[in-house]
N, C-alpha and C positions, 0 to 999 in steps of 0.2 A: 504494500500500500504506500501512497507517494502522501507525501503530506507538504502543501504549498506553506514557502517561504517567502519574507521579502526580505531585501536586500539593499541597501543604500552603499550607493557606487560613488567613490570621491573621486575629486581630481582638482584643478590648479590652473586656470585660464589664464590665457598670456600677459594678463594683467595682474596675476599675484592672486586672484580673489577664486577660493574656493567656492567650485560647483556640486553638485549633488543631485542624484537621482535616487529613483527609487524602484527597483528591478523583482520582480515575482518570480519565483521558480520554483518547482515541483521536484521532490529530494525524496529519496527513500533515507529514509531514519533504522538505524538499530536501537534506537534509545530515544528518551524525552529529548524535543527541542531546547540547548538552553540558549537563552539570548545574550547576543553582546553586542558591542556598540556598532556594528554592522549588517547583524541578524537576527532579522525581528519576526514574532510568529503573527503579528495582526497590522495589518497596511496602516492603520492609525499611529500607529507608536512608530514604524518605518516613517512617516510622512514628516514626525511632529521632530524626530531625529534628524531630517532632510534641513528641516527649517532650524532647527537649532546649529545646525553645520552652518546654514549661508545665514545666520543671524537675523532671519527672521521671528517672532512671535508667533506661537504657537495660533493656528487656522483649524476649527474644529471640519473646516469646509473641505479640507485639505483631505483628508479621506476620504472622500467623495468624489476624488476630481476623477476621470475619466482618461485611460492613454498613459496612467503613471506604471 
């Protein structure tokens, strides 16, 4: 059984200022998920991580968006 992940993808634009995405993937597990600051079990806590990367404030909307 696969059990969907997300994933928050960093990186460094050519102007110094980190970007951040937020990436869904399907992973067989041998054990519980545990999270860390790149692997989240619910898009909400992925999103609101994304936003704390690029120094945004926390968007309850922001797991809702569509395309992430």
């Amino acid at each position: 059984m696969k059990t969907e992940v997300f994933v928050v993808v960093k990186s460094i634009n050519s102007l110094g200022q980190i970007e951040a995405s937020v990436e869904c993937m399907h992973v067989a597990l041998s054990g519980p998920l545990l999270e860390s600051e790149t692997v989240f079990s619910s898009r909400a806590n992925a999103c609101a991580e994304r936003n704390r990367l690029e120094g945004f404030p926390d968007a309850d909307s922001d797991a809702n968006e569509s395309g992430i």
